[in-house]
KEVEXVO-698958 format. One line per 10 residues: number of its first residue (from 0); their letters; for each residue x negated, y negated, z negated of N, C-alpha, C. Coordinates in nm, 3 decimals, decimal comma. Layout:
REM residues N
NUM) A) X/Y/Z/X/Y/Z/X/Y/Z ~ ...
***
This chain:
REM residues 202
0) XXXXXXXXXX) -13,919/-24,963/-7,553/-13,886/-24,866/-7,656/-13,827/-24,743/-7,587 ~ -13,877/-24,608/-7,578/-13,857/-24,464/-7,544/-13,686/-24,387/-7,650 ~ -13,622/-24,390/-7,507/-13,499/-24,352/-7,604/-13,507/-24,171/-7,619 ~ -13,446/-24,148/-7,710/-13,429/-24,060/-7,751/-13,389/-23,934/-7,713 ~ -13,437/-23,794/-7,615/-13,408/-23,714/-7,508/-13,331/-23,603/-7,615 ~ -13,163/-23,647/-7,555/-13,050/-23,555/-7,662/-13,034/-23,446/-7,602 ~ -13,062/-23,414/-7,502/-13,055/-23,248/-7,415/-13,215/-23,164/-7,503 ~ -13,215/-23,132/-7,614/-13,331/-23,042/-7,623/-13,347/-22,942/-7,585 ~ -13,477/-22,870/-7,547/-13,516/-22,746/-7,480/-13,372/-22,623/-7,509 ~ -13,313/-22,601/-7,673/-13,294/-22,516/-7,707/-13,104/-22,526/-7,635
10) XXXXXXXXXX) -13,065/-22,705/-7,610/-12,953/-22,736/-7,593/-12,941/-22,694/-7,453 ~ -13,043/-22,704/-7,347/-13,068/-22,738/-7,226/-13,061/-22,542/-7,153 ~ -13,099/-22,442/-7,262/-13,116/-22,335/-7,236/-12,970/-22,265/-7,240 ~ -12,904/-22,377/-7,343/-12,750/-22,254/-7,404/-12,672/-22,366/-7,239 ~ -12,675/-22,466/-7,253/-12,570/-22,508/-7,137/-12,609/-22,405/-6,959 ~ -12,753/-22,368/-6,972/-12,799/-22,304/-6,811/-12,730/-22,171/-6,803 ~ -12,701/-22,105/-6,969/-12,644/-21,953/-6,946/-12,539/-21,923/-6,933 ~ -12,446/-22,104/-7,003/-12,265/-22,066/-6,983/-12,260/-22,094/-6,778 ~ -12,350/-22,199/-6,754/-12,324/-22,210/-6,659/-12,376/-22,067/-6,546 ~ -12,448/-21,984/-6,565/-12,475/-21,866/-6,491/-12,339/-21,813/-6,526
20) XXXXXXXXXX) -12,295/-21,725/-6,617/-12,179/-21,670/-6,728/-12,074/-21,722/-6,592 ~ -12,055/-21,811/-6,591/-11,949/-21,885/-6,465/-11,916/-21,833/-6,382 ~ -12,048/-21,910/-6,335/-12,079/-21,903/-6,195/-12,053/-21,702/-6,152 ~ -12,093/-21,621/-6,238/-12,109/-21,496/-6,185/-11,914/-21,446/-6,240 ~ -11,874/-21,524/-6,288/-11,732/-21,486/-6,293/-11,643/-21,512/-6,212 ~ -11,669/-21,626/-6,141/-11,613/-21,679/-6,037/-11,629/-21,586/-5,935 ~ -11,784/-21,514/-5,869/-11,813/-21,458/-5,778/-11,705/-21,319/-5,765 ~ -11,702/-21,286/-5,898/-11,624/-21,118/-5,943/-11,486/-21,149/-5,888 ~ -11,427/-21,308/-5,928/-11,299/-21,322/-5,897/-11,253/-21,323/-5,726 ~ -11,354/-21,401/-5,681/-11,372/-21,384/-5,495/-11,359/-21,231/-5,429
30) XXXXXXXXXX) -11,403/-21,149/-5,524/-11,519/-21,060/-5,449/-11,400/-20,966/-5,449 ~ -11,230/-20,952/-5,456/-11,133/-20,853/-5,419/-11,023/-20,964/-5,383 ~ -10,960/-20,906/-5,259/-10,851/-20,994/-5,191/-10,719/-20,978/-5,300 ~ -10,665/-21,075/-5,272/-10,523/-21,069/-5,326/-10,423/-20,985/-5,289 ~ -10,387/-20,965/-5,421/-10,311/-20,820/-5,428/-10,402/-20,666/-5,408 ~ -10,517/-20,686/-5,389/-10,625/-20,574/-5,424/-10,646/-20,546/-5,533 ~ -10,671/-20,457/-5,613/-10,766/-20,399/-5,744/-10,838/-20,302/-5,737 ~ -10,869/-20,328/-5,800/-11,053/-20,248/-5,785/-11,043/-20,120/-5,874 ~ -11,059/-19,945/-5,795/-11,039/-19,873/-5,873/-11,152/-19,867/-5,965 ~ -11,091/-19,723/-6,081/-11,150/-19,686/-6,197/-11,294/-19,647/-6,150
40) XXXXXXXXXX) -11,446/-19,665/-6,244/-11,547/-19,615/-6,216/-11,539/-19,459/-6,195 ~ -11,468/-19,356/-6,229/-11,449/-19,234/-6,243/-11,338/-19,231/-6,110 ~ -11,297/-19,321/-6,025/-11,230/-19,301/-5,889/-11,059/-19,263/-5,932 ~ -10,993/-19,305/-5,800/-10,860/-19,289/-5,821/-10,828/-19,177/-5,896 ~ -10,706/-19,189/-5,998/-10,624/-19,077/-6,043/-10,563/-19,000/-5,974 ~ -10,518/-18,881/-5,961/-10,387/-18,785/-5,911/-10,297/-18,771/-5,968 ~ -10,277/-18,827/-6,079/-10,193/-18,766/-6,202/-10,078/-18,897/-6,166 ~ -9,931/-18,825/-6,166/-9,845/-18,851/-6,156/-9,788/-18,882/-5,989 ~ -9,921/-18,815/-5,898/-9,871/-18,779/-5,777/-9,764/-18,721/-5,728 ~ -9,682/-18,736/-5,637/-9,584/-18,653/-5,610/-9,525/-18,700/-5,446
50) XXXXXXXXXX) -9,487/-18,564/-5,378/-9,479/-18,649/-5,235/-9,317/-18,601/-5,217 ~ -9,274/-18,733/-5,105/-9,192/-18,762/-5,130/-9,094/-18,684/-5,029 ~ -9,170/-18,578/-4,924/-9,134/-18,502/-4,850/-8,974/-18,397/-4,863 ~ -8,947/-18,411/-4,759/-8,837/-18,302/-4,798/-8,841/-18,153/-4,723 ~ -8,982/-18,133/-4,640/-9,035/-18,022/-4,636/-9,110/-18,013/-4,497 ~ -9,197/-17,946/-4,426/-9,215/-17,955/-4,308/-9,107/-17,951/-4,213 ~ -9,172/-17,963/-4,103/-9,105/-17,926/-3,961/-9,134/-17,767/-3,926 ~ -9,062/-17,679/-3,889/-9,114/-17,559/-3,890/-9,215/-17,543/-3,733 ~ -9,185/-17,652/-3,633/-9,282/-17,668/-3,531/-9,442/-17,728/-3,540 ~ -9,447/-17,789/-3,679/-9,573/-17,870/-3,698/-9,636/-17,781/-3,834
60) XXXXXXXXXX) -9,755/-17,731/-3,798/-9,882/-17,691/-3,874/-9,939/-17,792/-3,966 ~ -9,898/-17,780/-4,058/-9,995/-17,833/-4,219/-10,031/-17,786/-4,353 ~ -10,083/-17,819/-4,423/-10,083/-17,789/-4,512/-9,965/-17,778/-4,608 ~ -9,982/-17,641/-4,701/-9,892/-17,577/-4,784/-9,802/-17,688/-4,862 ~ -9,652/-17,672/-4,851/-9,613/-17,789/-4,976/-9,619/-17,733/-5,120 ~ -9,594/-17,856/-5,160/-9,633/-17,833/-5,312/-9,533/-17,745/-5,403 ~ -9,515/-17,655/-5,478/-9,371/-17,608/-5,537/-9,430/-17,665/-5,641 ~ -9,429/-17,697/-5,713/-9,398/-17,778/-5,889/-9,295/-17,688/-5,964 ~ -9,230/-17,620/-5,887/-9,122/-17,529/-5,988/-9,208/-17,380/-6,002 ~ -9,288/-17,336/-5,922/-9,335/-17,236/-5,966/-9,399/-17,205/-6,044
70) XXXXXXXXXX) -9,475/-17,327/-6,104/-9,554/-17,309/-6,219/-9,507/-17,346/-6,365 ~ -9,386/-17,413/-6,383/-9,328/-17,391/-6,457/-9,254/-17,274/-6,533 ~ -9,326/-17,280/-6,677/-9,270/-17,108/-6,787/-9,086/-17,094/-6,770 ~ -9,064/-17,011/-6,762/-8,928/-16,966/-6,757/-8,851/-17,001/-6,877 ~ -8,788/-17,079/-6,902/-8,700/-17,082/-6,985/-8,629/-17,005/-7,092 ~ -8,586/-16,964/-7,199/-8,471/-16,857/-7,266/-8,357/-16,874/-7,185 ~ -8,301/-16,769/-7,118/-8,151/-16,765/-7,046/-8,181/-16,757/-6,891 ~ -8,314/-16,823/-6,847/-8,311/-16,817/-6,726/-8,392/-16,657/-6,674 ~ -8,344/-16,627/-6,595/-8,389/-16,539/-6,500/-8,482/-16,545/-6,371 ~ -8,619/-16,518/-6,363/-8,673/-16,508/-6,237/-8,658/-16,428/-6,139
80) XXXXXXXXXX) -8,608/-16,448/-6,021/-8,563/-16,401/-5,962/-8,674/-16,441/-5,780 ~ -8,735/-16,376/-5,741/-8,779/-16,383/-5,580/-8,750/-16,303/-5,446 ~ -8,748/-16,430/-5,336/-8,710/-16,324/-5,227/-8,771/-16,405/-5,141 ~ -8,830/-16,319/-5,012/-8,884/-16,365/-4,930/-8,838/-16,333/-4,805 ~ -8,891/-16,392/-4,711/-8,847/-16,388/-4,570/-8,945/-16,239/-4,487 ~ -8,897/-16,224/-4,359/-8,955/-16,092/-4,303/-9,115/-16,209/-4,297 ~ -9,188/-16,102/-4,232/-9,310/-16,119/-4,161/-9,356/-16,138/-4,055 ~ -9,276/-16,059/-3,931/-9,264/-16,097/-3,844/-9,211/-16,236/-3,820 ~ -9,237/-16,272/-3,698/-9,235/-16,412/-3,621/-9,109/-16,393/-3,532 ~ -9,028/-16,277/-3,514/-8,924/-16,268/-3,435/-8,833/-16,186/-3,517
90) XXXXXXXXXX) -8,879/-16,172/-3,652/-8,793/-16,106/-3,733/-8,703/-16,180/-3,853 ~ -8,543/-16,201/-3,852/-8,499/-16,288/-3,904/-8,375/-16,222/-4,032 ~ -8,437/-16,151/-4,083/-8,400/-16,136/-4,229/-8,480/-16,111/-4,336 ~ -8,437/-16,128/-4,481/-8,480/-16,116/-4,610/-8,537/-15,999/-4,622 ~ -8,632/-15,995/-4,734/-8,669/-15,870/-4,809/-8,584/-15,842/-4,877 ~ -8,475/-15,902/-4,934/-8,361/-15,817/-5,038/-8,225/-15,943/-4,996 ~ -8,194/-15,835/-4,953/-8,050/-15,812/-4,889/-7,907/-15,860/-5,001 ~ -7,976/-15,777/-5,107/-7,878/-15,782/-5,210/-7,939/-15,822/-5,356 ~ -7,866/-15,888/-5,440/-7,876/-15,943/-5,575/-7,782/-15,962/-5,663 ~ -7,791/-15,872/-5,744/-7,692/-15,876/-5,910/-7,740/-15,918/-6,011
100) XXXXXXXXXX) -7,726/-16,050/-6,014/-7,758/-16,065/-6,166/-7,653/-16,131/-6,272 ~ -7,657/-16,149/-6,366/-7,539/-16,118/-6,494/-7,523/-16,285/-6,504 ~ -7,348/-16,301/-6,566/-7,293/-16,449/-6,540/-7,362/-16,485/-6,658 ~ -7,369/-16,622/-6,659/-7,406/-16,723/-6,791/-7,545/-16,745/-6,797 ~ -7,670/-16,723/-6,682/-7,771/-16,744/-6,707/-7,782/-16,880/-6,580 ~ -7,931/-16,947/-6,598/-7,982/-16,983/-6,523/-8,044/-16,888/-6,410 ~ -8,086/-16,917/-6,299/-8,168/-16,861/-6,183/-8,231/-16,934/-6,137 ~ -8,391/-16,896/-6,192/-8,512/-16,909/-6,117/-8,555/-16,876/-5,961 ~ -8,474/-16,929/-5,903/-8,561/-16,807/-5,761/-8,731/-16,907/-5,664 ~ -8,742/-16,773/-5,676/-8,893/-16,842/-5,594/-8,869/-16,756/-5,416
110) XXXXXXXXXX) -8,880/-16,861/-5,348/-8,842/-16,816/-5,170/-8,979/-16,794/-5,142 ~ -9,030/-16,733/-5,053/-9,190/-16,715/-5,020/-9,128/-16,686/-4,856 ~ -9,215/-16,748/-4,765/-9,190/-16,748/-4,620/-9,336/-16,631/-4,588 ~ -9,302/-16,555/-4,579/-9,449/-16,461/-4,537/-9,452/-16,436/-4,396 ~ -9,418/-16,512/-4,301/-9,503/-16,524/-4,199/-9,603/-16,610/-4,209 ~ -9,695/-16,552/-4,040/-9,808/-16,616/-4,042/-9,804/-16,778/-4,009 ~ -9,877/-16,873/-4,094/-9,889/-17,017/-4,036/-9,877/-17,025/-3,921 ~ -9,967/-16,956/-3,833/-10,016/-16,968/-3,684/-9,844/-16,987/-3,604 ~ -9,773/-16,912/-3,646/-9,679/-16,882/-3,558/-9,587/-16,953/-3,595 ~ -9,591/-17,031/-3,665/-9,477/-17,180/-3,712/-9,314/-17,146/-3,690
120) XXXXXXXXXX) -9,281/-17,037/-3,770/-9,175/-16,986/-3,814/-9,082/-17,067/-3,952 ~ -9,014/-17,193/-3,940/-8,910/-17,189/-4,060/-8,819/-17,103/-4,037 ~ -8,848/-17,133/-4,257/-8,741/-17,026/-4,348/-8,667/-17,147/-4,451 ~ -8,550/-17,114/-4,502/-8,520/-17,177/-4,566/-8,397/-17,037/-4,630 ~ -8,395/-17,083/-4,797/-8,260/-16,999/-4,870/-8,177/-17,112/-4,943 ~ -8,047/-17,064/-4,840/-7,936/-17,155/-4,961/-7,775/-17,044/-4,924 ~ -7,797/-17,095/-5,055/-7,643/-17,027/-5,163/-7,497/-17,109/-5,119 ~ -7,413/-17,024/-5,078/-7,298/-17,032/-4,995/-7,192/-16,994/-5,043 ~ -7,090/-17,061/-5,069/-6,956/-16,959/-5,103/-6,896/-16,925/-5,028 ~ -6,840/-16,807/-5,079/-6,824/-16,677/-4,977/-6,720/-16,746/-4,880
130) XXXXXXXXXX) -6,716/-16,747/-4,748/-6,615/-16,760/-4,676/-6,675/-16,905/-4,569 ~ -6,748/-16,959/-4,616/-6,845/-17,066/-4,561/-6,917/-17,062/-4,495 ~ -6,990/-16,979/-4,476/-7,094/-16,943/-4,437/-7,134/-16,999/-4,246 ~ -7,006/-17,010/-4,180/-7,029/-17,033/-4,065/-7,025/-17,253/-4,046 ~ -6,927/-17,268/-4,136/-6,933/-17,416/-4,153/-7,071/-17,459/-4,219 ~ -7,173/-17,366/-4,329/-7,228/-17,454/-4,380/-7,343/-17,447/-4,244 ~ -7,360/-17,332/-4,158/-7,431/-17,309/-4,020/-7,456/-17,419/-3,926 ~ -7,265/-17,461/-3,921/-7,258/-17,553/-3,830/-7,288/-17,686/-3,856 ~ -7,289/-17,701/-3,979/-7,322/-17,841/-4,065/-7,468/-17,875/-4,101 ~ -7,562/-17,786/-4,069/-7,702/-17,725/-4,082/-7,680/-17,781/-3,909
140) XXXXXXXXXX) -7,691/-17,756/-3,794/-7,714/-17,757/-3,651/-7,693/-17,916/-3,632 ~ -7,547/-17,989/-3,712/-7,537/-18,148/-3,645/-7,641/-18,173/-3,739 ~ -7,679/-18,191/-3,854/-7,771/-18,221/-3,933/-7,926/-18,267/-3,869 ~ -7,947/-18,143/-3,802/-8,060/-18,188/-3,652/-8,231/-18,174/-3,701 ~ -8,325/-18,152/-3,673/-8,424/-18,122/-3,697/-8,493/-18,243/-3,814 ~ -8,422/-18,362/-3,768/-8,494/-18,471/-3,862/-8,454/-18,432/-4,024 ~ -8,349/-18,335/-4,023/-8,307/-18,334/-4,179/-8,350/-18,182/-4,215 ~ -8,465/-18,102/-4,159/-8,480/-17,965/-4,178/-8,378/-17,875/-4,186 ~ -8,308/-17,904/-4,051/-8,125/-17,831/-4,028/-8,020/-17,776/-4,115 ~ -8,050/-17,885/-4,248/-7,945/-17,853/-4,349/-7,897/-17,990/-4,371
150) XXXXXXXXXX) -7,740/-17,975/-4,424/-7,637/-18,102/-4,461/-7,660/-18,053/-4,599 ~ -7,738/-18,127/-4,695/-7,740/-18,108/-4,851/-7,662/-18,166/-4,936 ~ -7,543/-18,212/-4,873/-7,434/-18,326/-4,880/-7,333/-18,211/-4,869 ~ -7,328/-18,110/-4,817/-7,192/-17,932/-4,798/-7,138/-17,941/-4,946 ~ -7,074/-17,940/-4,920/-6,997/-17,910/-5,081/-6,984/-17,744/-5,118 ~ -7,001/-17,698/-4,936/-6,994/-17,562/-4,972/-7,147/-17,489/-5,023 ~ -7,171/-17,567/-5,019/-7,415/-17,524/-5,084/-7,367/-17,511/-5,216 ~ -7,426/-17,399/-5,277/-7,405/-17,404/-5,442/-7,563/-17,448/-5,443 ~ -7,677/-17,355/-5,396/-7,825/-17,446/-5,430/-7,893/-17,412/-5,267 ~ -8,039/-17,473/-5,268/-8,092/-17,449/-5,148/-8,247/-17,448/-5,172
160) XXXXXXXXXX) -8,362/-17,367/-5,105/-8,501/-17,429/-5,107/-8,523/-17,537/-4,992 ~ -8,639/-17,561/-4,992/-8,675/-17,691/-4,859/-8,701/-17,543/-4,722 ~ -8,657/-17,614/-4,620/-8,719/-17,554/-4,540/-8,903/-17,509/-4,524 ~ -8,950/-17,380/-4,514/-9,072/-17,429/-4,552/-9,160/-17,313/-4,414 ~ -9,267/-17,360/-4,396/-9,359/-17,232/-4,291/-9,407/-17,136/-4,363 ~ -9,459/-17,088/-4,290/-9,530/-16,950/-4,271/-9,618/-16,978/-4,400 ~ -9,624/-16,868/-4,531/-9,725/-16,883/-4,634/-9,716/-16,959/-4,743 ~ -9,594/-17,060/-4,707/-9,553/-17,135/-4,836/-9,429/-17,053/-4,899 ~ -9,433/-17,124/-5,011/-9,329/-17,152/-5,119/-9,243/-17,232/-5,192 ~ -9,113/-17,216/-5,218/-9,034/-17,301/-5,280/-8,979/-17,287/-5,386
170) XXXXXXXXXX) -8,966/-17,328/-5,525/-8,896/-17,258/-5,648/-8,796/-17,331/-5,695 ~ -8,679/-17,281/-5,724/-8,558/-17,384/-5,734/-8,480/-17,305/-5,877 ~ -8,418/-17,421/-5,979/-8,390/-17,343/-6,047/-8,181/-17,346/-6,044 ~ -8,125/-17,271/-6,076/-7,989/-17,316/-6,039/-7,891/-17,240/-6,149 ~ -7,770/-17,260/-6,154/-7,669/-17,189/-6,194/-7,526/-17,159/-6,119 ~ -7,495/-17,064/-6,124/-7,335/-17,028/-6,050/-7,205/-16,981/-6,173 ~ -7,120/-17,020/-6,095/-7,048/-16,896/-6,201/-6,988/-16,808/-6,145 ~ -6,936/-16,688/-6,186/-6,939/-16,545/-6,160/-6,877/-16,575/-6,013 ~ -6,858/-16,459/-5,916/-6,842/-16,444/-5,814/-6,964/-16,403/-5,721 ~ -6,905/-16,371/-5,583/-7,002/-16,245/-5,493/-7,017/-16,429/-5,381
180) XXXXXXXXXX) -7,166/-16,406/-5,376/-7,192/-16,586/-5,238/-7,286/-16,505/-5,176 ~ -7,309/-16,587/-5,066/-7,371/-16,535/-4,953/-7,482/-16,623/-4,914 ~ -7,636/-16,597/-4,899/-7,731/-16,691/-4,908/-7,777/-16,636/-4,760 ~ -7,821/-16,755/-4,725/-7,846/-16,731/-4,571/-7,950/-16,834/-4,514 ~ -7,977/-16,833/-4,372/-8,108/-16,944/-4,344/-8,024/-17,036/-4,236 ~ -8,038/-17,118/-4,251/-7,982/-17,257/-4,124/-8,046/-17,313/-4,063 ~ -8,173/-17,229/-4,057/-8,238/-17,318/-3,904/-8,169/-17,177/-3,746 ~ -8,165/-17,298/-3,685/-8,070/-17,251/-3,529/-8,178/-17,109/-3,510 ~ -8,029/-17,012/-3,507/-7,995/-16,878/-3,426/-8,042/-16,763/-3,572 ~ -8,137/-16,806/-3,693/-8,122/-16,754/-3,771/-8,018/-16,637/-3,868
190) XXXXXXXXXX) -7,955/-16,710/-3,897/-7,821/-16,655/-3,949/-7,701/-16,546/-3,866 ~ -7,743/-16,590/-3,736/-7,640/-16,514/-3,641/-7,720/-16,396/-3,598 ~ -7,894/-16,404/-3,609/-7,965/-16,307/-3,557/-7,951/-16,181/-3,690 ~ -7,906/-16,226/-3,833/-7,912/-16,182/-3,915/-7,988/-16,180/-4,063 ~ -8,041/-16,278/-4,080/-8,095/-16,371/-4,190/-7,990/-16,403/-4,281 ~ -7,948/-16,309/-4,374/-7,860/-16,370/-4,479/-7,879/-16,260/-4,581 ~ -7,786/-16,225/-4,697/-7,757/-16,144/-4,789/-7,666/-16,199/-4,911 ~ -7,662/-16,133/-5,018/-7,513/-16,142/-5,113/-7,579/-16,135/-5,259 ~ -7,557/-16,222/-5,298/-7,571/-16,252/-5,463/-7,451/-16,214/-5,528 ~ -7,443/-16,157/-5,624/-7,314/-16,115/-5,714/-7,381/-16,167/-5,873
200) XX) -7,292/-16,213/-5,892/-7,271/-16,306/-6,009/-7,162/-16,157/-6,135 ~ -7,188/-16,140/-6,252/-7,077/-16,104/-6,314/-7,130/-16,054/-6,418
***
């Protein structure tokens, strides 16, 4: 007596496709190491990039850092305010010497280093109270090249940009209250060659 064949064609077809279905899920699961993931078809994002730099070396050639503050709209109350460094490569003061602007606002300032890349000139601007100026120098020199020759820890710094080369930019936004400070550059022989000027607050 012929027993009865319980796998039919139609049973025999649905069990071959869970078992492909599997089998090709298993392969997907192999096919990236642990702790890997597999980017988006449209390729990595940028969005919410940000580096973690605290500015070049003024001896090493790279690419421009990022300012993120410059493209930000100005605020109500705040003031934009820019100053840049000479052009020359052996020339070590500001384009503006001097700055008055009125108490109770914010300050926008945007620093622009306009020397040439080639000639790997750091610039850096930070805000000093008056009478400091040679401690926050000397506190900038032990500080040492690994920290872009500023102590950002001075109590005497009211604000500062990053040290930056030739062609970049830095935008910082800050507040003081009234009084005459003295903004100056702290990478070595700068400041003494004559790289500084006077903000008046009032």
């Amino acid at each position: 007596m012929a027993t009865a064949d319980c796998w039919s064609p139609t049973r025999r077809r649905l069990l071959m496709m869970a078992a492909v279905a599997a089998g090709g899920a298993l392969l997907a699961g192999c096919s990236t190491s642990p702790g890997q993931t597999t980017a988006p078809p449209d390729g990595p994002s940028s969005v919410g990039f940000s580096s973690t730099s605290t500015g070049p070396d003024p001896d090493e050639r790279g690419t421009a850092t990022q300012d993120p503050g410059a493209g930000k709209a100005v605020s109500a109350g705040t003031i934009p305010v820019e100053v840049g460094s000479a052009s020359g490569a052996k020339e070590f003061h500001y384009d503006k010497v001097m700055l008055t602007e009125p108490a109770g606002h914010k300050i926008k300032l945007r620093f622009v280093n306009h020397t040439d890349s080639q000639d790997e000139v750091g610039h850096n601007w930070v805000l000093v109270r008056a009478g400091q100026e040679g401690a926050v120098v000397s506190s900038g020199q032990a500080a040492g090249d690994n920290n872009d020759w500023l102590n950002v820890d001075d109590p005497a710094i009211v604000a500062h940009t990053q040290l930056i080369e030739g062609g970049q930019s830095n935008t910082i936004t800050f507040s003081a209250p009234p009084g005459t400070y003295t903004y100056l550059c702290t990478f070595p022989q700068h400041y003494a060659a004559g790289e500084k000027g006077t903000l008046v607050i009032k």
